[in-house]
C-alpha positions in Angstrom: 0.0 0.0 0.0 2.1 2.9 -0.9 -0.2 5.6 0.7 0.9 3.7 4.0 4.6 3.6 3.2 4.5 7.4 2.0 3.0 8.9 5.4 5.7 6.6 7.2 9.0 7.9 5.0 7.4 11.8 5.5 6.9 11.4 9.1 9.1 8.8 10.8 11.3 11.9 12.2 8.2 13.0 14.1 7.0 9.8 14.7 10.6 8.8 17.0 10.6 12.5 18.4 7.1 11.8 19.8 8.3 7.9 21.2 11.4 9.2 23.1 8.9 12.2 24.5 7.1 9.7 26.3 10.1 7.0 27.3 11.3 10.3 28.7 9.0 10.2 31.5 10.2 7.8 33.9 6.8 6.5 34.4 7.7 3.3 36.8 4.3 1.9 38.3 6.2 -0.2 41.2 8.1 2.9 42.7 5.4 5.3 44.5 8.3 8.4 44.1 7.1 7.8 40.1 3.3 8.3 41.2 3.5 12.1 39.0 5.3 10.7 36.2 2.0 8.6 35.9 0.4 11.5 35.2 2.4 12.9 33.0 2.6 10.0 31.0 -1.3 10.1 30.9 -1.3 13.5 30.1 1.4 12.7 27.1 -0.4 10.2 25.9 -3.9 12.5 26.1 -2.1 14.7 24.0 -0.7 12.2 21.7 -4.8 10.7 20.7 -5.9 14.0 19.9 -3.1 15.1 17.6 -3.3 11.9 15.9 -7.2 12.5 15.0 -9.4 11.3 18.5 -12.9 12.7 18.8 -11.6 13.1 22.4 -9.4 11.8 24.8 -9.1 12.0 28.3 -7.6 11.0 31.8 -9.6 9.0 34.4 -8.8 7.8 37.8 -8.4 4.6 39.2 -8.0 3.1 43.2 -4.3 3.4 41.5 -2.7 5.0 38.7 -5.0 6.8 36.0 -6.1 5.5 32.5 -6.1 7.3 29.6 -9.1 7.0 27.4 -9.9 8.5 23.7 -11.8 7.6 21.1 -12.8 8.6 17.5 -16.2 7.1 16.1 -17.1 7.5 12.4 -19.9 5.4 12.0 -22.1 3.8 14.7 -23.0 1.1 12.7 -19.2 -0.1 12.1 -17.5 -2.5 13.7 -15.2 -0.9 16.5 -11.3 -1.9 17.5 -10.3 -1.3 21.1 -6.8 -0.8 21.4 -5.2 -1.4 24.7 -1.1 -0.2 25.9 0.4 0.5 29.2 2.0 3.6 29.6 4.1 2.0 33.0 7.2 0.7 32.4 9.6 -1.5 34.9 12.5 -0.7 37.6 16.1 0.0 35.6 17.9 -2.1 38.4 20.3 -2.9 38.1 21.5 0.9 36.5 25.4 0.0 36.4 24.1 -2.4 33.4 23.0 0.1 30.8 25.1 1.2 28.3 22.7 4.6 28.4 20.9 6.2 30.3 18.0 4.0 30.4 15.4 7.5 30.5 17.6 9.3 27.8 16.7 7.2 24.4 19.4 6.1 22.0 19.8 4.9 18.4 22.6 2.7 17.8 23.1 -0.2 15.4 19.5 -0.2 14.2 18.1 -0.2 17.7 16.5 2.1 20.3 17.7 1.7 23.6 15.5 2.7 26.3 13.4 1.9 29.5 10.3 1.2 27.3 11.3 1.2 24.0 9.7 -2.6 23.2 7.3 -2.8 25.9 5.4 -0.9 26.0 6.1 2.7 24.8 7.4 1.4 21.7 4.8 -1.3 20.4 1.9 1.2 22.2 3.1 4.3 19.8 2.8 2.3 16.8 -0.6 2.1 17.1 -1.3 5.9 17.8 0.9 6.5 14.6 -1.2 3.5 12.5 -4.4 5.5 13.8 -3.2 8.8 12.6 -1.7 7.4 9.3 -5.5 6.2 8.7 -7.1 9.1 9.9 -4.8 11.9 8.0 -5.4 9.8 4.7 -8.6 9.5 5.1 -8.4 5.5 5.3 -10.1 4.6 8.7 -12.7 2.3 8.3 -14.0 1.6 11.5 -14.4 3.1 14.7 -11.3 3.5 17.3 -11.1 3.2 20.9 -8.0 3.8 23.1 -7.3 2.3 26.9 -4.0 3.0 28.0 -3.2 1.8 31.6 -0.6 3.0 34.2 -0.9 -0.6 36.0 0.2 -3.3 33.8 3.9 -3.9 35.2 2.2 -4.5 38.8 -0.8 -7.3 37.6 -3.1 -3.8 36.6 -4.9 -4.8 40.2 -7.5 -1.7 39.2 -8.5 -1.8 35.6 -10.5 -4.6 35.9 -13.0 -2.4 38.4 -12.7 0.6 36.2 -13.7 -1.9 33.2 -17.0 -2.7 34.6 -17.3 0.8 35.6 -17.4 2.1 32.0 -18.6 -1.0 30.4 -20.6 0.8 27.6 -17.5 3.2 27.0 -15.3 0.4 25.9 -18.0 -1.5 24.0 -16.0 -2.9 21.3 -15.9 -5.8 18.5 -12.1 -6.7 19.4 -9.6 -5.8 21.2 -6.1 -5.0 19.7 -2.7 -5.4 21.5 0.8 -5.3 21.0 3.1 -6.5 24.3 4.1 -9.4 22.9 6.8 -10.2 21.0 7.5 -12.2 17.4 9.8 -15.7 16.6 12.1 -13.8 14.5 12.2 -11.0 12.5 11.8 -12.8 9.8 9.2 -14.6 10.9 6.1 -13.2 12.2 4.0 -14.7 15.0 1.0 -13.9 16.5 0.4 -14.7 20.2 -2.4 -17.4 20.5 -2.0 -18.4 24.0 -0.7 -16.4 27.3 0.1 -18.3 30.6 -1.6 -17.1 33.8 0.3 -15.9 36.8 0.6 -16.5 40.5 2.7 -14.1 42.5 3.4 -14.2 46.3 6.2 -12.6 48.7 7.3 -14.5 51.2 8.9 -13.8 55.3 10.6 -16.3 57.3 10.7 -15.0 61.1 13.4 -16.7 62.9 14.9 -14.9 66.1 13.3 -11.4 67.5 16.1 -9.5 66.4 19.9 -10.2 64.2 22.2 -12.4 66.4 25.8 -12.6 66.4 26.7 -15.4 64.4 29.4 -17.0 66.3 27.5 -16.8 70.0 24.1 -18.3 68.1 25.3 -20.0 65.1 24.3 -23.3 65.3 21.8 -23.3 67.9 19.3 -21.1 66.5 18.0 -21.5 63.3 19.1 -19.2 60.4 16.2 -17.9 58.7 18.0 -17.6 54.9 19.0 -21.0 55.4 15.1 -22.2 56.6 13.8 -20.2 53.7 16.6 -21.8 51.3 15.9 -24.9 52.2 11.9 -24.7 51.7 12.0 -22.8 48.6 14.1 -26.0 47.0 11.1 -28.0 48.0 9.0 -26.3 46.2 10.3 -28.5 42.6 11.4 -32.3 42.6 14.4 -33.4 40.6 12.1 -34.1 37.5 10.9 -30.5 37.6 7.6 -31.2 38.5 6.2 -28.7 41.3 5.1 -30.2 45.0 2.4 -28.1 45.8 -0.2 -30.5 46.1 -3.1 -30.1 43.8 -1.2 -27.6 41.9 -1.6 -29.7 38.5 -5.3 -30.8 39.4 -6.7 -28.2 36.3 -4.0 -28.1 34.3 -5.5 -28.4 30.1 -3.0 -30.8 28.7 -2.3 -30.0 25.5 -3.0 -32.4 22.8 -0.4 -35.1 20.8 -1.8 -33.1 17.4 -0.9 -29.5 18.8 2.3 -30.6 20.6 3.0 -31.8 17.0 1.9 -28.3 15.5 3.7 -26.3 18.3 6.8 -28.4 17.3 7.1 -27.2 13.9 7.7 -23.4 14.9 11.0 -22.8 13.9 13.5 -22.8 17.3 17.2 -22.6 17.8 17.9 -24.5 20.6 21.9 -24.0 20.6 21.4 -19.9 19.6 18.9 -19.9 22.6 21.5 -21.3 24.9 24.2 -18.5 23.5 21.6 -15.6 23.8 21.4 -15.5 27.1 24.5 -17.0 28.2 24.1 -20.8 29.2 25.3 -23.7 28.4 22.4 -26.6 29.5 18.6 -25.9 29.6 16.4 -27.3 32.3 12.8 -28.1 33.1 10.3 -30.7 33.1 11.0 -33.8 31.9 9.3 -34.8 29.4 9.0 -31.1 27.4 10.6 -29.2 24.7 12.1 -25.9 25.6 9.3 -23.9 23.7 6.7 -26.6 25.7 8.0 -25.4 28.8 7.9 -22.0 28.3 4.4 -22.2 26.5 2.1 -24.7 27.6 3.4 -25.8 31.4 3.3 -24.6 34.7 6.4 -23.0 36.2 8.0 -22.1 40.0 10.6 -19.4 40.1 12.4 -17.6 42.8 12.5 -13.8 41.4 14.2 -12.5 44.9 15.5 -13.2 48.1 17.2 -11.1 50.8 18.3 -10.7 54.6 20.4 -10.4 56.8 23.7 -8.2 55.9 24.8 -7.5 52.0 26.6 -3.9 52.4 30.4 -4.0 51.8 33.0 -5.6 54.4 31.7 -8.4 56.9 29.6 -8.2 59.3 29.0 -11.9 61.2 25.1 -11.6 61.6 22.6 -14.6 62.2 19.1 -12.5 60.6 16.1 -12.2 62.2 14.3 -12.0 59.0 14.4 -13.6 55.4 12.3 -12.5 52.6 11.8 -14.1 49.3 9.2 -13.2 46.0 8.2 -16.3 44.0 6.2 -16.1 41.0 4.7 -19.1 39.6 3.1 -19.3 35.3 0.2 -21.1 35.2 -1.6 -22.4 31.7 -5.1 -22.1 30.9 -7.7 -23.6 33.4 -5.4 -22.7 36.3 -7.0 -20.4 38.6 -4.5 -18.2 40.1 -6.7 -18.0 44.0 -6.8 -21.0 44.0 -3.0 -22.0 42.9 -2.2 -19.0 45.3 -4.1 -20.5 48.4 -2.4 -23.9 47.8 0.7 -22.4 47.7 0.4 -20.2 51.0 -1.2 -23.3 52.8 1.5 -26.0 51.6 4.2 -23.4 52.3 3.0 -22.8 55.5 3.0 -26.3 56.6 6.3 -27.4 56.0 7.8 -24.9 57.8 9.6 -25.8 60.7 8.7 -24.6 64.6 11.8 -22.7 64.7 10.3 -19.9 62.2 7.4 -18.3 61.7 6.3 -17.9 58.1 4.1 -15.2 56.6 2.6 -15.5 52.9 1.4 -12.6 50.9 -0.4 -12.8 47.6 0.9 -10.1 45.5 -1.4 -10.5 42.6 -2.2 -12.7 40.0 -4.2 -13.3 36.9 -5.6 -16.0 34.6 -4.2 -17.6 31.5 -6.0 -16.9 28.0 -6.3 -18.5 25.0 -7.9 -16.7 21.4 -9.2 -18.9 19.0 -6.9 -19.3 15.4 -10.6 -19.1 13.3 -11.8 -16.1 14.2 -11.8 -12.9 12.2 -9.9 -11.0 13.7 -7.0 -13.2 13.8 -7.8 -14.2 10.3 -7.5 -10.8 9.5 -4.4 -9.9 11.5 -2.9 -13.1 9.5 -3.5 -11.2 6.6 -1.9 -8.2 7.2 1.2 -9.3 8.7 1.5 -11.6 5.5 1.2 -8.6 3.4 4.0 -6.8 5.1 6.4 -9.9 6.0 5.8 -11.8 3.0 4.5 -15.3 5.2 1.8 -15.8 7.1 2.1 -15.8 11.0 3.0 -18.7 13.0 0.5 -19.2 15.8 2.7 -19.6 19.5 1.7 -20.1 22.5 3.4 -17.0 24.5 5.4 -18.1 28.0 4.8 -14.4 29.4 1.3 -12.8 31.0 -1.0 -10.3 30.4 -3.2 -10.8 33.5 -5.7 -8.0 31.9 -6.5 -10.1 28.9 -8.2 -12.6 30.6 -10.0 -9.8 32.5 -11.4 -8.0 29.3 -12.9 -11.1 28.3 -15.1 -12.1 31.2 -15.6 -8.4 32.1 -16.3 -6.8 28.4 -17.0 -10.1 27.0 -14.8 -9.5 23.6 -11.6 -11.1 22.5 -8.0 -9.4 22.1 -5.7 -10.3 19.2 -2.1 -10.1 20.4 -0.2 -9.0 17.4 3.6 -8.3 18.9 6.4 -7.0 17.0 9.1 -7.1 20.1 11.7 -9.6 19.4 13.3 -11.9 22.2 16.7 -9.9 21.5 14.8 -6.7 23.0 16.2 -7.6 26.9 12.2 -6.0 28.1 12.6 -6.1 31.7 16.5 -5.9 31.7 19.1 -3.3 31.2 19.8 -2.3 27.5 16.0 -2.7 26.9 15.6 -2.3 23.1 13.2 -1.9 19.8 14.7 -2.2 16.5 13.8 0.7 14.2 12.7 -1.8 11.6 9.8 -3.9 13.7 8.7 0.3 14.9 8.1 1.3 11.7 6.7 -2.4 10.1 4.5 -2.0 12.8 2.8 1.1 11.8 3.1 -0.6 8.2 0.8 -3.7 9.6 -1.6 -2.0 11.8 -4.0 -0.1 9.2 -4.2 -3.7 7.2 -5.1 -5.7 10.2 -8.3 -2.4 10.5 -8.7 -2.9 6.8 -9.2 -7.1 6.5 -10.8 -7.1 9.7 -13.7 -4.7 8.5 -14.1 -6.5 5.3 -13.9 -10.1 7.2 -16.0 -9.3 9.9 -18.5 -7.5 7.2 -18.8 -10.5 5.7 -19.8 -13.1 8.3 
């Protein structure tokens, strides 16, 4: 489509001026010192709908950080897309790991390196850009709704209240996202399947205050070690997890689409080298791409106590504090996977702690059917600007939210990522290469385009 192509060579100055605006804001969800830079990121983003062609667009409040809303309806009678983003980005701990400043947005070698640039300042700006593309060319066929949440980094524990509290505002046919990532870059995916997602903190209570190490070693019980020791529990030596129950709903995925899961192309020896290992693990009886798609997972994100500063100090702790995270697969319900959890983990403590167990938050897995129209259509349109057709994958991150639009607004989202696993979201030296940004804004306005005529046609 060269109208699409033209407005992208004219404006792709602007369009990057406008992206490292935003990534400017430091707008961390999990830090409360950040709580304005939500708001300035909503207000950013406000600004950003109406110059790219929304009816309106404005800023709501939440029990936490606000939303921005906008909209732009041509045609009641259309079909309408509801596009969801998060404006919240994660911590840049450790900083001594960037190679920039993680606020200040480079370009080097093709890439832009910033806090944000993939995920989700980056992937969310491509679809503001798409939406003015088809507005300024007069090619928008449908109506456009925008949600953009300050939440999603911390479960988004409040947008599924302020969902049901505007219910009729988001009305919508389908709902659009990009925060997930593609195979390769030459080969497109589109995200089929997210895992669900458990997440608890943990303290072990040992002695009422830190003991000296040599006077109470050995007769009083270290709380790291305790804590150690139960977390290892937690997964046998086949990788299976010993929370009992914990598998009792898991969907087992059939011998046909294990087959069809199979054929999406994987590196196994450049995955090892990508991130710096030499042997895999996990449950026996899985591929890699199994176990990072369709199983269950336990994993230890933090622990702490006791003394870490420089020099020695010979301290028994009174406390030890862990967060553990835990990917569930559809069917899993994460209350219930959280309350076996904090009950078995509870129990096997010994007398000489006390434990405490704090859900953190959680969410449900979420699958989208391959034969509706909208992913028909968002098939389409990647195949038009990749030159293949998508590979359905089943993603091994979470969206807790998606499951959430479902039961509460009753509509489906299509997931159509352009990150790459390269990108490093969550870690220093967080990237987006220039050529997924702008073949994103290239793809958008076709998914709009097949997906009016498909679902016209049904």
């Amino acid at each position: 489509m060269n109208y699409i192509h033209n407005y992208i060579e004219e404006n792709k100055g602007r369009f990057l001026e406008e992206l490292f605006g935003l990534i400017r804001i430091p707008s961390i969800s999990s830090l409360s010192g950040h709580k304005d830079d939500m708001y300035k990121a909503a207000e950013y983003w406000k600004e950003l709908l109406l110059g790219a062609g929304a009816d309106k667009a404005g800023i709501f409040e939440t029990d936490g950080n606000p939303v921005t809303y906008g909209e732009k309806i041509i045609d009641s009678s259309l079909p309408t897309v509801l596009v969801y983003a998060h404006m919240d980005v994660m911590p840049v701990d450790p900083i001594d790991k960037w190679e920039s400043s993680p606020f200040e947005p480079e370009i080097r070698d093709g890439k832009i390196w910033a806090r944000g640039a993939d995920d989700d300042k980056g992937q969310g700006m491509m679809h503001a850009k798409a939406f003015e593309l088809m507005v300024k060319t007069g090619t928008l066929p449908c109506n456009v709704k925008f949600m953009i949440e300050g939440e999603e980094e911390i479960g988004s524990p409040n947008l599924g209240k302020w969902c049901e509290e505007n219910k009729e505002m988001l009305r919508a046919d389908v709902i659009l996202v990009s925060d997930t990532s593609m195979i390769a870059p030459d080969i497109p995916s589109v995200t089929a399947g997210l895992r669900g997602l458990a997440f608890w903190q943990v303290e072990v209570t040992g002695p009422d205050k830190d003991l000296h190490s040599g006077l109470f070693g050995g007769a009083v019980a270290n709380p790291i070690n305790v804590l150690c020791k139960m977390v290892s529990q937690m997964v046998d030596g086949k990788g299976k997890i010993t929370i009992p129950g914990f598998y009792d709903d898991v969907m087992e995925v059939s011998a046909e689409e294990r087959e069809l899961l199979a054929k999406s192309p994987f590196d196994l020896e450049g995955f090892k080298k990508a991130i710096g290992v030499e042997e895999l693990a996990g449950e026996e009886g899985y591929s890699t791409t199994e176990r990072t798609g369709i199983r269950p997972t336990f994993d230890l994100c933090g622990i702490w106590g006791g003394y870490t500063g420089e020099g020695v100090k010979t301290v028994l702790p009174s406390k030890a504090f862990a967060k553990i995270s835990s990917r569930l697969v559809p069917n899993q319900d994460h209350k219930k996977i959280a309350r076996q959890f904090k009950e078995h983990f509870e129990a096997i403590a010994p007398a000489s702690v006390k434990v405490k167990v704090t859900s953190l938050h959680g969410g449900q897995g979420y699958v989208c059917p391959v034969d509706i129209p909208a992913y028909k259509a968002a098939e389409k349109a990647f195949l038009d600007v990749y030159g293949k057709p998508p590979v359905p994958v089943r993603s091994g991150g979470s969206i807790p939210i998606i499951s959430t639009f479902e039961e509460v607004l009753g509509v489906k989202s299509v997931l159509m990522g352009f990150g790459l696993e390269s990108d490093a979201i969550h870690s220093p030296n967080e990237n987006f290469p220039l050529e997924q940004f702008y073949n994103g804004i290239k793809t958008i306005p076709l998914f709009y385009k097949y997906f009016v005529e498909m679902a016209g046609s049904e």
